[in-house]
ROKEMI-625010 format. One record per residue (C-alpha): residue in one letter; x, y, z; residue number from 0. Coordinates in pm, 1 decimal, decimal comma, always signed. Last residue first. Layout:
REM ROKEMI-625010
 drennu       px       py       pz gupa
      a        X        Y        Z  NUM
...
END
This chain:
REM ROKEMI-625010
 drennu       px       py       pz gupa
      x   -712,8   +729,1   -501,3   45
      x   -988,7   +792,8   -209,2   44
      x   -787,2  +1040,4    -26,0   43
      x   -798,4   +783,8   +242,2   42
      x   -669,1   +521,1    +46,8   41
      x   -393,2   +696,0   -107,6   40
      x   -239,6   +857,0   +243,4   39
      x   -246,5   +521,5   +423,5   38
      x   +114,9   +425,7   +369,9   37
      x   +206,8   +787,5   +371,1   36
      x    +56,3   +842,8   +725,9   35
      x    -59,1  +1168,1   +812,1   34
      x    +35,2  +1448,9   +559,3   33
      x   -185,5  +1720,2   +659,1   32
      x   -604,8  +1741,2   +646,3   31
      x   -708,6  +1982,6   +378,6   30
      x   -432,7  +2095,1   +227,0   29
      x   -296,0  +1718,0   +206,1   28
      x   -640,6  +1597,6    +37,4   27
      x   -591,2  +1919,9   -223,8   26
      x   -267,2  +1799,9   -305,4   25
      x   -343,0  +1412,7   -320,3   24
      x   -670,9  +1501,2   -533,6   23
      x   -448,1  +1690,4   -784,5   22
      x   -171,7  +1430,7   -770,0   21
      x   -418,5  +1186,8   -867,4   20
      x   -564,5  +1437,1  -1215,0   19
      x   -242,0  +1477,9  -1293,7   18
      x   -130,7  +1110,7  -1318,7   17
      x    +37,3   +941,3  -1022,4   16
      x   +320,9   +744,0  -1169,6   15
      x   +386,7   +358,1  -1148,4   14
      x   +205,8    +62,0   -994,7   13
      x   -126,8     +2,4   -948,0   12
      x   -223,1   -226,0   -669,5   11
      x   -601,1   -369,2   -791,9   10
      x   -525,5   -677,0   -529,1    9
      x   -194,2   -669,4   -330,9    8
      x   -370,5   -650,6    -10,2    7
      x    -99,8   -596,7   +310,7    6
      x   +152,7   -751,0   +482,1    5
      x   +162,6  -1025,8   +237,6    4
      x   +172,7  -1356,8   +406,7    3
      x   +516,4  -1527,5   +495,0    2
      x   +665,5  -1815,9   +266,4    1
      x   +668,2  -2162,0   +223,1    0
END
């Protein structure tokens, strides 16, 4: 037994951003401020 995954797990990549990420992280920060880091990927569209 064990508890559920808080979250999806599916087509998590693990590692470091690669240039072209961190560009669209940047830009997506500019834009609309840091908000939630959890979320921060997904709505930046990463």
């Amino acid at each position: 037994m064990g508890r559920t995954p808080c979250c999806e797990k599916v087509g998590l990549k693990k590692g470091r951003w690669t240039a072209e990420e961190d560009k669209i992280l940047t830009d997506y920060i500019q834009e609309n401020g840091e908000g939630s880091w959890r979320n921060l990927p997904k709505n930046a569209g990463i």
